[in-house]
Kinemage of the C-alpha trace (Angstrom):
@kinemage 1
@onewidth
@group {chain A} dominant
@subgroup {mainchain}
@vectorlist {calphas} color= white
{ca unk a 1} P 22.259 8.925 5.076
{ca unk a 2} L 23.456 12.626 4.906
{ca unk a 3} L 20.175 13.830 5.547
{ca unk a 4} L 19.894 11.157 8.599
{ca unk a 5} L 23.764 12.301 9.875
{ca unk a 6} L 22.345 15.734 10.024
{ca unk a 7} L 19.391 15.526 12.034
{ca unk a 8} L 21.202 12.776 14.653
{ca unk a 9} L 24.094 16.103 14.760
{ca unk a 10} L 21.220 18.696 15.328
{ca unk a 11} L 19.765 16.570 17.835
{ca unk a 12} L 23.259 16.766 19.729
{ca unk a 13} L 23.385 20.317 19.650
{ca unk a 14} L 20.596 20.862 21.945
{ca unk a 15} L 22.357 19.075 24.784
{ca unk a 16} L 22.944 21.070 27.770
{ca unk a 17} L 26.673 23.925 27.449
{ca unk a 18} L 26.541 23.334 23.965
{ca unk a 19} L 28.307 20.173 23.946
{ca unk a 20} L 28.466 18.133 20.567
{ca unk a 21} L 28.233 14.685 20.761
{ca unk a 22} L 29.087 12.256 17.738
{ca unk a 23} L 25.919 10.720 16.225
{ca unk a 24} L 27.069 7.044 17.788
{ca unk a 25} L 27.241 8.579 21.279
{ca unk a 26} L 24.468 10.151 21.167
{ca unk a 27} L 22.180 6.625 19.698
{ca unk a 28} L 24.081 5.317 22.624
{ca unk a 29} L 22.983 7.861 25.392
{ca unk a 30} L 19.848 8.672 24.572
{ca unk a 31} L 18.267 6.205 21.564
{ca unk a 32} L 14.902 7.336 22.620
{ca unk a 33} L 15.985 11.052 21.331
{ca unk a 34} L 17.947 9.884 18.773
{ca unk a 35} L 14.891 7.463 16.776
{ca unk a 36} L 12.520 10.344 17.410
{ca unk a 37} L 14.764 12.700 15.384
{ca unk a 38} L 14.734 10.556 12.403
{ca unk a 39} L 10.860 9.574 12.741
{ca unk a 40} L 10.250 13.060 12.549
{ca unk a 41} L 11.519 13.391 9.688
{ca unk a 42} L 9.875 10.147 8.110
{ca unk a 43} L 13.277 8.417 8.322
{ca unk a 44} L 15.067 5.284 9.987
{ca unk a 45} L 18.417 5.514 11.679
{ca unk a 46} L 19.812 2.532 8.981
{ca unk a 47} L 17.702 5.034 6.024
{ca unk a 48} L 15.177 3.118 5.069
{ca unk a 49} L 11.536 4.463 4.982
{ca unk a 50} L 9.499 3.176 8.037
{ca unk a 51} L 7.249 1.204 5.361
{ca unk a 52} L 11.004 -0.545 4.078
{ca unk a 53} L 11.757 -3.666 4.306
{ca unk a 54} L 15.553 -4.555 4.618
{ca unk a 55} L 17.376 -6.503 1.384
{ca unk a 56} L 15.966 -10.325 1.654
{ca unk a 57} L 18.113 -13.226 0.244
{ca unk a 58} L 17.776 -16.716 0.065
{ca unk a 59} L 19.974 -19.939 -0.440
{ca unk a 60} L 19.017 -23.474 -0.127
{ca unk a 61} L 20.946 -26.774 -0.017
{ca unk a 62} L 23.751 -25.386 1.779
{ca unk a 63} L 24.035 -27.957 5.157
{ca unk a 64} L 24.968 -31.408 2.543
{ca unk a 65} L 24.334 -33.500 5.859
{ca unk a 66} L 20.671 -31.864 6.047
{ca unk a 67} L 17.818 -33.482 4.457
{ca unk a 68} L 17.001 -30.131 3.352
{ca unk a 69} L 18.114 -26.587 4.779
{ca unk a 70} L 18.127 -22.970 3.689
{ca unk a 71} L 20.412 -19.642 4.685
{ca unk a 72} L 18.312 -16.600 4.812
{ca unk a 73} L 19.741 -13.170 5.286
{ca unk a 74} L 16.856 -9.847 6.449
{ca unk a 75} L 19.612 -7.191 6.406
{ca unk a 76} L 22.391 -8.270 8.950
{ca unk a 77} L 20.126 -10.957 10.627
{ca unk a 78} L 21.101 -13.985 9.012
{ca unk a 79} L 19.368 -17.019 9.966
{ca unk a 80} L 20.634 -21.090 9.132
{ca unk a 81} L 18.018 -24.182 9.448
{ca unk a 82} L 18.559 -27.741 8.991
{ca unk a 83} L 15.964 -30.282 8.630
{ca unk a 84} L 17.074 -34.214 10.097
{ca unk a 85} L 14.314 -36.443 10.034
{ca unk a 86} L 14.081 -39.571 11.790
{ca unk a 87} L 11.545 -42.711 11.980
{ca unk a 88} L 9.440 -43.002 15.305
{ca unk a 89} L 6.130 -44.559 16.277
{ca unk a 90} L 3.241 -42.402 15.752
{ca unk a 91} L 0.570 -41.346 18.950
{ca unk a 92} L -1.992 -43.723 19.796
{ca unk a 93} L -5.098 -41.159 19.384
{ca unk a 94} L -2.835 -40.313 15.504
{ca unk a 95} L -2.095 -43.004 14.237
{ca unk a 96} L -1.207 -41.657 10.536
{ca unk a 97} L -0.067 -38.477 11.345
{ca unk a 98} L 3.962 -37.551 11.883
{ca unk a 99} L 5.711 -34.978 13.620
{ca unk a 100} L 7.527 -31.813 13.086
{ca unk a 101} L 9.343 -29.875 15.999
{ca unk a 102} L 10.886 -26.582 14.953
{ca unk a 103} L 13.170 -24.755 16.974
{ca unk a 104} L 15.130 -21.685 17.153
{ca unk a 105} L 18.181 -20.681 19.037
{ca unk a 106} L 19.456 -17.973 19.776
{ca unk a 107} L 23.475 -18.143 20.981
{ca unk a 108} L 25.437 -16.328 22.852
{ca unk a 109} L 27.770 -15.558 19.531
{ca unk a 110} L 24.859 -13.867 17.521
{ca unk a 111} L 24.393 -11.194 19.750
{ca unk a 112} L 25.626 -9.461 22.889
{ca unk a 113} L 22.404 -9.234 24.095
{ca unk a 114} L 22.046 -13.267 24.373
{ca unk a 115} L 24.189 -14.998 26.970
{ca unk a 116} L 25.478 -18.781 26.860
{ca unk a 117} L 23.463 -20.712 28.874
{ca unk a 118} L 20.318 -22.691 28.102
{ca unk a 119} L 17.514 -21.145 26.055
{ca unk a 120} L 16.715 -18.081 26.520
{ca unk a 121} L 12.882 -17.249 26.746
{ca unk a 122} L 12.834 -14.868 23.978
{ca unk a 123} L 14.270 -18.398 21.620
{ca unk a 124} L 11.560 -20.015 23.717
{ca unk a 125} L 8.345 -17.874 23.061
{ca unk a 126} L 9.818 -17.466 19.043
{ca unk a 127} L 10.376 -21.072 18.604
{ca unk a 128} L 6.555 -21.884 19.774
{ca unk a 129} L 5.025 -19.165 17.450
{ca unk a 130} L 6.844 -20.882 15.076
{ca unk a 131} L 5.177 -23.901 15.557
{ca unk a 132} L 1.558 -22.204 16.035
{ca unk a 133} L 2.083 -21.190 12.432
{ca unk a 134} L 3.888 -24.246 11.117
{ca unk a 135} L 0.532 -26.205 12.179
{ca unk a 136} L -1.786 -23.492 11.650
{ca unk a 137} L -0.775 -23.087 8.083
{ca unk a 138} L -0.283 -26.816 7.206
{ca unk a 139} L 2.904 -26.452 5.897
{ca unk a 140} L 3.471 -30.243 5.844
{ca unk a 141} L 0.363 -31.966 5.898
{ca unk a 142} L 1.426 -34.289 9.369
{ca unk a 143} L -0.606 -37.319 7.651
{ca unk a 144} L 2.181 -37.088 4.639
{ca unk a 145} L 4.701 -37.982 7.178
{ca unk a 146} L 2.895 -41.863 7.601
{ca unk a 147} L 4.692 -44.688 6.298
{ca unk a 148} L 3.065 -47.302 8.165
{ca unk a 149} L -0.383 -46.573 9.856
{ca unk a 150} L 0.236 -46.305 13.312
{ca unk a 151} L 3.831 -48.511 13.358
{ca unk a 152} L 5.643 -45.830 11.451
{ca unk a 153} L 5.752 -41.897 10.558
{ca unk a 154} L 8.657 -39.187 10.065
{ca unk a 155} L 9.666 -36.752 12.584
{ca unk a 156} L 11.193 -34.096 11.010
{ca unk a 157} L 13.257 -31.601 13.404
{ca unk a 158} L 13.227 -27.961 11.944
{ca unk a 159} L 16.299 -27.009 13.553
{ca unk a 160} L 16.925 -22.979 13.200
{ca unk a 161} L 20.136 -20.901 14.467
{ca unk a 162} L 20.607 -17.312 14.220
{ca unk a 163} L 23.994 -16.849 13.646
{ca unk a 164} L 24.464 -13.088 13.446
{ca unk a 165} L 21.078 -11.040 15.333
{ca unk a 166} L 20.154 -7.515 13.884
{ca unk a 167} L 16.472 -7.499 14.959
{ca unk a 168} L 13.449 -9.358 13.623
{ca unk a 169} L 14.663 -12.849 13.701
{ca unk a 170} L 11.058 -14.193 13.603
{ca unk a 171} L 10.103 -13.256 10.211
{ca unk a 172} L 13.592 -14.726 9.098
{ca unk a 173} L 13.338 -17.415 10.551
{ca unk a 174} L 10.079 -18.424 9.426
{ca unk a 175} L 11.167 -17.982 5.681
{ca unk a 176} L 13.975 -20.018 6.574
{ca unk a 177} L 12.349 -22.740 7.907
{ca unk a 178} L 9.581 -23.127 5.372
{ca unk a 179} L 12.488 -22.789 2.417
{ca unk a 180} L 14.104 -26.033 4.425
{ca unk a 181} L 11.343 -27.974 4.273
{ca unk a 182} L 10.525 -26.988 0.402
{ca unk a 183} L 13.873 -28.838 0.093
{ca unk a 184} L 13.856 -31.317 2.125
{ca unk a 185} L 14.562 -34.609 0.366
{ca unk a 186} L 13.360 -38.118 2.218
{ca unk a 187} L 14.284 -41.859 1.337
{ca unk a 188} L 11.834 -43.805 0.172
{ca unk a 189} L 10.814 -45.579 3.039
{ca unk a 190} L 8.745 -49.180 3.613
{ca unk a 191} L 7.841 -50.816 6.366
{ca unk a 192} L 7.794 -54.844 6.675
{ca unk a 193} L 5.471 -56.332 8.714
{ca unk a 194} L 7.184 -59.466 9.308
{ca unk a 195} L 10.428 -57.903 10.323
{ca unk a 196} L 8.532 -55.092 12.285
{ca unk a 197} L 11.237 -52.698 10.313
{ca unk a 198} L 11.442 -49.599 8.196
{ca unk a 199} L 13.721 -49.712 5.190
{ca unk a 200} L 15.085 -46.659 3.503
{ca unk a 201} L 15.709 -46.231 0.130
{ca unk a 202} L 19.613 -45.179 -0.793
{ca unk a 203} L 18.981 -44.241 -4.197
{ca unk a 204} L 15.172 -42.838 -4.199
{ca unk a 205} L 14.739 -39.646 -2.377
{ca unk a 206} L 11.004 -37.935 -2.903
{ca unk a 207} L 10.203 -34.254 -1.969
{ca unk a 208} L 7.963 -33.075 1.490
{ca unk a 209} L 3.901 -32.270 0.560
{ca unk a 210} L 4.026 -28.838 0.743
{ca unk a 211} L 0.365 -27.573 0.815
{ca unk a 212} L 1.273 -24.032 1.913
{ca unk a 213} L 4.129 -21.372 2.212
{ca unk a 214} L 3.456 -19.029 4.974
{ca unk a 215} L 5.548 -15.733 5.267
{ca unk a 216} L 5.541 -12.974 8.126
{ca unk a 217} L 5.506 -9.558 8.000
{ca unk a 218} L 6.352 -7.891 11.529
{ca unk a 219} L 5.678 -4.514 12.205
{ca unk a 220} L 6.652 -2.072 15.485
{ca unk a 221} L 4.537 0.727 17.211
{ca unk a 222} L 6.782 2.891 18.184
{ca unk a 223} L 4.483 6.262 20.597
{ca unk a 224} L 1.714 4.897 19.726
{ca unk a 225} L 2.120 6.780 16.180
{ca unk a 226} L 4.923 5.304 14.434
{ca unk a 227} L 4.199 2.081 12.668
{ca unk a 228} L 8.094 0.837 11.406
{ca unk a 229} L 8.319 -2.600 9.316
{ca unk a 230} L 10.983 -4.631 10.089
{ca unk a 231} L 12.232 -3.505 13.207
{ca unk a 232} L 16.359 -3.791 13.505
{ca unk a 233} L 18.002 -4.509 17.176
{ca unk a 234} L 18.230 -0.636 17.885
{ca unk a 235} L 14.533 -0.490 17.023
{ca unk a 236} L 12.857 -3.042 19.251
{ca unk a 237} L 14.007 -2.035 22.297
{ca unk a 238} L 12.235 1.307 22.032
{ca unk a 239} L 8.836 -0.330 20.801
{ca unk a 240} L 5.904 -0.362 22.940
{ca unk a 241} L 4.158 -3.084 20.610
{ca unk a 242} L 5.004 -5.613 17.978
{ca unk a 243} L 2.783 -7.025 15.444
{ca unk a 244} L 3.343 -9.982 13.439
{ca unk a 245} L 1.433 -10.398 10.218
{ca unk a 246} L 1.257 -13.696 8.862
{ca unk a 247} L 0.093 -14.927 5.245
{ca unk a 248} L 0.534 -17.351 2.416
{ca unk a 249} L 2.002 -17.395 -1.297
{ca unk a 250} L -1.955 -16.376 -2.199
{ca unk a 251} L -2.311 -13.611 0.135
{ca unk a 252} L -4.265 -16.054 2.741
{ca unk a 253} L -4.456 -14.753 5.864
{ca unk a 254} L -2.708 -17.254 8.489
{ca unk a 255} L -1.961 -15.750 11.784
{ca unk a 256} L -1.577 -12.000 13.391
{ca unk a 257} L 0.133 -12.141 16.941
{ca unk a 258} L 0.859 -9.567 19.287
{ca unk a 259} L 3.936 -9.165 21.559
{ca unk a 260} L 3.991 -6.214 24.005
{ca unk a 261} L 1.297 -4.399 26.057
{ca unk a 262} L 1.195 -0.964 24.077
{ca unk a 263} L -1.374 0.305 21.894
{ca unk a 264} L -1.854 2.047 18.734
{ca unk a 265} L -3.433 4.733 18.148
{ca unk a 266} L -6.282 4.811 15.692
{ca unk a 267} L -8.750 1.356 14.926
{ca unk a 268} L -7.592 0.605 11.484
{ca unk a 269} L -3.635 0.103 13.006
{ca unk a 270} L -4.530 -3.337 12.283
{ca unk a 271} L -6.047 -3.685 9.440
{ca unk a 272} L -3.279 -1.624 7.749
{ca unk a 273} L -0.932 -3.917 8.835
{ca unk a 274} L -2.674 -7.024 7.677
{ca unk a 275} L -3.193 -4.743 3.940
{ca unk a 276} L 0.539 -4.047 4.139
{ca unk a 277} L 1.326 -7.879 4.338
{ca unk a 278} L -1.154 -9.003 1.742
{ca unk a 279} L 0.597 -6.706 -0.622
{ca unk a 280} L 1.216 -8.344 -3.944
{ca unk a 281} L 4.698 -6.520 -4.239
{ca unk a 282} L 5.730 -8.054 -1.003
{ca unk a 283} L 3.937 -11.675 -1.607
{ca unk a 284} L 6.081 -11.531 -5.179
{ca unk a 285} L 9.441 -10.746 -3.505
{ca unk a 286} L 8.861 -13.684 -0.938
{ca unk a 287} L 7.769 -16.063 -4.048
{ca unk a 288} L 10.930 -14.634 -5.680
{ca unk a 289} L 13.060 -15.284 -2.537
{ca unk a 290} L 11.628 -19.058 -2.098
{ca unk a 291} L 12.818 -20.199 -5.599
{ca unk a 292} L 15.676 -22.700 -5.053
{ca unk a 293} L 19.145 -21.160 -5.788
């Protein structure tokens, strides 16, 4: 962080009479300046390389009125989700398969940048990606949820909050979420025709079919040069283009999504993101992450 001190201090000396601002007022003034500075010089303002993810960790079982949940922390963004399920009448045209709703929020006390209020469309556009994956990936086969064809399935809500916001709170989030559901514990449940009622087990409590465990790996463009994993809250401001890589615990490509209108230069942007993610260094940390602490 020397090294990165230095060049934010050089980059202050070049201000007009000489003035020398501190390396905070100067990120605040002019961040554009102050990123390029450290790009240059194959650096990020928080030191990491612009390949680097930040430090990952994992808990589960934390929320004991959950059916399952998980606290993930991706440097300061620190992400809690809770999974409640409840019993409801499947669809007419589905009449085996349950439900799961995830949803993220972002409030007002995880960032300044959020304000109270209702959702915000940024927790709006994240929480729907999240479900494009959720069902794209199979996490939970929806046909495991049945208890009773077409009289009874599970709805499981995949409730996420961020409770402290330091960029990238997709990527967190989805690790989150899947680790909730990997621990999610359900009654036994059976349904009696006569009665027209579903009866819960107190004692026997099975595990969710998990067929898959989708991760993402996010990357920013920053100039149409720069490619910087994991962007942080300073970062994304300043991108022109986000990409979000998606794939399972075998390297199986899920999803890739694109947020922003920019575009990189050079054809194989793309595919080196999608190598980055499929990386078995990163797919073993993840793995590691998942196990249940």
């Amino acid at each position: 962080m020397a090294a990165a001190a230095a060049i934010a201090s050089s980059s202050a000396t070049t201000l007009p009479e000489g003035d020398t601002l501190k390396a905070s007022t100067f990120q605040r003034l002019h961040p554009k300046a102050y990123f390029e500075r450290f790009l240059a010089e194959n650096l990020r303002p928080d030191g990491r390389d612009l390949d680097e993810w930040r430090a990952v960790s994992l808990n589960v079982g934390s929320i004991s009125t959950a059916d399952g949940s998980a606290l993930v922390r991706l440097g300061d963004t620190t992400v809690v989700c809770g999974v409640k399920a409840e019993i409801a009448e499947p669809e007419l045209d589905s009449p085996e398969d349950g439900f799961l709703v995830p949803n993220l929020d972002l409030p007002a006390i995880c960032s300044p940048k959020f304000k109270p209020g209702p959702p915000t469309e940024e927790a709006q556009v994240l929480s729907d990606r999240l479900n494009d994956i959720l069902v794209a990936a199979g996490v939970v086969p929806l046909s495991s949820l049945c208890i009773e064809r077409g009289r009874a399935v599970w709805v499981l809500y995949v409730d996420a909050t961020c409770i402290n916001y330091d960029g990238n709170a997709f990527d967190a989030t989805l690790l989150a979420m899947v680790a909730a559901l990997k621990n999610t514990r359900l009654p036994k449940a059976t349904f009696d025709e006569e009665t027209g009622r579903t009866t819960c087990s107190r004692k026997t409590r099975l595990p969710l079919q998990i067929s898959r465990l989708p991760a993402s790996m996010s990357f920013g463009i920053f100039d149409g040069t720069h490619i910087v994993v994991d962007p942080t809250s300073f970062e994304e401001p300043l991108l022109e283009t986000t990409l979000s890589v998606a794939v399972d615990e075998n390297g199986g490509l899920v999803s890739v999504t694109q947020l922003g209108l920019g575009i990189a230069r050079g054809q194989d942007v793309l595919m080196r993101c999608i190598a980055s993610a499929k990386d078995p260094l990163f797919l073993e940390c993840l793995v590691g992450a998942r196990k249940d602490r």
